[in-house]
N, C-alpha and C positions, 0 to 999 in steps of 0.2 A: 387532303385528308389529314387531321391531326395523327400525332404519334402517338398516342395509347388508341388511337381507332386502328392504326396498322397495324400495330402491336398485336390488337384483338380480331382483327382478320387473320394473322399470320398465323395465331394461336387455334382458328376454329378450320383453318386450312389444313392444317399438322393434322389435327382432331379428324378432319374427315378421311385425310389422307390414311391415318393409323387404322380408322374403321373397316375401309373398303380393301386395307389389305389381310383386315383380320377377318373380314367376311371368305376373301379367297384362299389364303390360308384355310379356314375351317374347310372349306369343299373340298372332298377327299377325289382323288383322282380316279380318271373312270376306267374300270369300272367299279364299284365297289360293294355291288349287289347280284343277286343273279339276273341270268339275262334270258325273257321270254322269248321265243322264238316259234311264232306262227305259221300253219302253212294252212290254208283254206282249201283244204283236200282230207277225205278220211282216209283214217292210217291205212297202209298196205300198199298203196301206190309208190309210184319212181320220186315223187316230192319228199314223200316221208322218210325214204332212206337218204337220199340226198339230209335233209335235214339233220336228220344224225348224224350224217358221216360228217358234216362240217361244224353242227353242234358239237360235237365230242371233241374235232382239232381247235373249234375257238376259246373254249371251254380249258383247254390246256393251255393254251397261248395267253388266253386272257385272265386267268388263274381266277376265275369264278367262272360255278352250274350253266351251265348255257340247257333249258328246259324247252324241248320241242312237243308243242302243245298244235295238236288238230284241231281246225274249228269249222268243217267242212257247212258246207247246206246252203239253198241261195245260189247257187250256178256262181262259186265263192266270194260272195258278199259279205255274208254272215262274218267270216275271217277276217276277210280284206277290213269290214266298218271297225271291227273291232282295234286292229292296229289305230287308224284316222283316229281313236277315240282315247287311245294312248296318250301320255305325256310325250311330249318331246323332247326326252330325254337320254335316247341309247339303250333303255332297260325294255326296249319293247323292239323285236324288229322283225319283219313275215318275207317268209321266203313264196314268192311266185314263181308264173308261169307263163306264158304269151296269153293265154287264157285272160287273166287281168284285164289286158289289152281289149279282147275280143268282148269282154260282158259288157266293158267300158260303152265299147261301140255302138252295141245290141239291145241294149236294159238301161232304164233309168236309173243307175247305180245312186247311193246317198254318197254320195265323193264323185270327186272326177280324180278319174285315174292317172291325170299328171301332175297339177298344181298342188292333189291334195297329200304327194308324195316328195320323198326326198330319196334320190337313187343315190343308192347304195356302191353295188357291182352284182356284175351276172357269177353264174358260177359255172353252169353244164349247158353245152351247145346239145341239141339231138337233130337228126332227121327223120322225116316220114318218109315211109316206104306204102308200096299201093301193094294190097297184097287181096289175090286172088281164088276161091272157090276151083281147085284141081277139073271140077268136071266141067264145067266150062268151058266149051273149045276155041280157045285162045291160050297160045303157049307164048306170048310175046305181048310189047305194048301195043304197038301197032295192029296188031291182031285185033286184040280188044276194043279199041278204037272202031274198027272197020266194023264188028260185031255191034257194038254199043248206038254206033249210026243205024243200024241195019232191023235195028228194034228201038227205037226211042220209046223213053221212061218203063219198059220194059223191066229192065235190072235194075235192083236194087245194092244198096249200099250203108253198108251199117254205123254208126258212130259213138261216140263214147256219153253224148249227147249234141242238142240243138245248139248251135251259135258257135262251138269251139275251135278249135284251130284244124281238127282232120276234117270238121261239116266246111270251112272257109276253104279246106284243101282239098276239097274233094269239088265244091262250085269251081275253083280257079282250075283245076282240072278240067270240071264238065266244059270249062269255058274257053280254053283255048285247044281243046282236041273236038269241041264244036259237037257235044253228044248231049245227051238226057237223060239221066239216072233217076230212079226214084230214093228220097231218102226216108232213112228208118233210124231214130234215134232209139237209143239204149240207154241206161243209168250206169254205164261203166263200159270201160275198153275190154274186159274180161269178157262180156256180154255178147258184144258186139263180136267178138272174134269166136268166140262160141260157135255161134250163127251161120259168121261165115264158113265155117268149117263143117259146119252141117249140112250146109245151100240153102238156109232161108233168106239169105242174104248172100249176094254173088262177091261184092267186096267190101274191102274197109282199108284207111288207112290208119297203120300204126309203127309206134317207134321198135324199128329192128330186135332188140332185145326181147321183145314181147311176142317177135315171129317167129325166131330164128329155130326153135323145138320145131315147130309147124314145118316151116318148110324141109328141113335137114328130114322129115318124117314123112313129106308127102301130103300132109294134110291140108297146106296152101301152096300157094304158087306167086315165087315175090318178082312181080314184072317193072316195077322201078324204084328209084329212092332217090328224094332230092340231095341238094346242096349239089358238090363240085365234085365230091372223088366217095367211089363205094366205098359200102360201109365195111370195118375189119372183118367184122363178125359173119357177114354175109357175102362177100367179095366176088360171089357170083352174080347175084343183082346186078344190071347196069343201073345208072344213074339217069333219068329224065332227058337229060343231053341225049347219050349216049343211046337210047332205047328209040327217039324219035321227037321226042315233042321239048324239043330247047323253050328257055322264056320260063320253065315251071319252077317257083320258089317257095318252100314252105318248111324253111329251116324254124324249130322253137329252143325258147333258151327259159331258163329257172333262172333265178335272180334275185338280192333281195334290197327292199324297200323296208326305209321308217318312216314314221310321221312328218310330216311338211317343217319345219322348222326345229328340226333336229339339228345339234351344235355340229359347225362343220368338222370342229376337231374331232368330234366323236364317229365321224361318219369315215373320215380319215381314216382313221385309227382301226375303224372296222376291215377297210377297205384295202387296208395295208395285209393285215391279219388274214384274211379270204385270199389275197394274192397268193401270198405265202403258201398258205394250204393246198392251193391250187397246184403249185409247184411242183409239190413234195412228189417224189415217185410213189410210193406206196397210192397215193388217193388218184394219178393217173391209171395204175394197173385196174384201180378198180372200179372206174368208171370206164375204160375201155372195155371192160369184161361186162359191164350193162349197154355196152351200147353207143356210150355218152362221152363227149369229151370236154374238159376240164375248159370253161370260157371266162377269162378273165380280163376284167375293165375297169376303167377309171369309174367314178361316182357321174364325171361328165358324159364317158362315151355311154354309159350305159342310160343318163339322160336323155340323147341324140336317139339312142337305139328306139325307145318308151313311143319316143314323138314320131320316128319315121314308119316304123313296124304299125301306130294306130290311123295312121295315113293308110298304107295298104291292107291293111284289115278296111279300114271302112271305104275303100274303093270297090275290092271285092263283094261287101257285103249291097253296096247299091249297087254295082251289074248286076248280082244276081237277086237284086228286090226281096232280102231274106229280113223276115222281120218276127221278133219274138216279143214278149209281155214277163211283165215282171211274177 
């Protein structure tokens, strides 16, 4: 190559070099807008305080509005598409629920519920608890059990609705204590506990914070509750181990997701930020006091988690041939 041709390569090198760091330069560091934050649940539920409470710490941390906006409807789809429809850019990001998982499985969602995601980190671990109708003569699991055989599809069992994680935990229930319930779906966990507390429905399963009035009153009767160790709140409840029927798992967790191709630094960055929060004592004390405890994870493990948790959702949902429409 002649030397006024290098010369004029070297010069249009410099020239691209100067541009592309004047384009990065100009991008202002993230974040520098507010930041929307979705929950595909209507206001008043356990997602929507969770939202705030860690909208208001990221909000301060990230020194811009973190706006926690409901977009319930759709067995949460409506929400969910909305995020997928997002830029992918950190300005948009939806906190869920094992639920996700579960519609995933169930309904022809417009996304798939992995690929068309970029994990975040979880935030709040819960467990379910099986909580029982007082006049029901069964004062124990096993009881119930023996009762439950003793009248097949007989009893009924209420839910927050069809395809969720308490209808999934109440099949894997029906399914390894070897009984037949009938099920009765509701438009909310409020509903459904109503019910049971009247006896039109003999049980339901729901997260401890949402019992713990009921039972302390007499109104239900909490014969177990998954995971590994009772819950604070209720610490008379045995645990599914401990009550008789080992094998029962039906821990859910809240978490949040951005769109699929969201920059990793940003998702980092969030991820770091959630850790932190999670930390802090004040946001332990008060998630203990709902119930809930503080679950924090990489962007990876709560990948892993997404994949393995829709593995047994849709195991359970083909044993028990449960099938819904959109």
């Amino acid at each position: 190559m002649c030397k006024p041709c290098i010369a004029m390569a070297r010069i249009w090198i410099a020239v691209a070099l100067m541009t592309i760091a004047g384009i990065c330069a100009a991008q202002p560091a993230y974040p520098s807008k507010p930041i929307r934050f979705i929950t595909p649940y209507a206001a008043g539920g356990s997602t929507t305080v969770t939202a705030h409470l860690i909208g208001q710490k990221l909000s301060e941390s990230l020194g811009q509005p973190v706006i926690v906006e409901n977009r319930p409807g759709g067995n949460t789809i409506i929400g969910t598409e909305a995020l997928v429809k997002s830029p992918p850019d950190g300005y948009t990001i939806l906190l869920t629920t094992s639920g996700h998982l579960t519609t995933g499985a169930l309904l022809n969602t417009p996304y798939d519920v992995i690929k068309d995601f970029a994990p975040v980190a979880t935030i709040v671990s819960a467990e379910q608890m099986l909580v029982l109708n007082p006049r029901v003569p069964a004062s124990n699991l096993l009881e119930f059990i023996a009762l439950a055989k003793s009248k097949p599809g007989q009893l009924n069992y209420g839910t927050p609705g069809a395809g969720g994680p308490s209808h999934l935990a109440m099949e894997l229930f029906s399914i390894l204590a070897g009984v037949k319930l009938q099920h009765i779906p509701y438009k909310g966990a409020g509903q459904s506990m109503t019910d049971v507390i009247g006896g039109q429905v003999q049980l339901t399963f729901s997260n401890p914070i949402n019992t713990v009035a009921h039972i302390r009153s007499g109104k239900v009767r909490g014969l177990a509750i998954s995971g590994a160790a009772r819950s604070s709140v209720l610490p008379q409840v045995p645990t599914f181990t401990e009550a008789g029927l080992p094998g029962f798992e039906a821990s859910l967790w809240q978490g949040v997701l951005a769109p699929a191709g969201t920059p990793r630094g940003v998702i980092d960055r969030l991820s770091v930020e959630i850790a932190k929060i999670l930390a802090m004592p004040e946001i332990k004390e008060k998630m203990a006091s709902q119930g809930t405890e503080p679950f924090a994870s990489t962007p990876e493990q709560f990948g892993a988690l997404l994949k393995s948790d829709l593995a047994r959702y849709t195991k359970i949902i083909k044993s028990a041939n449960i099938k819904l429409e959109n």
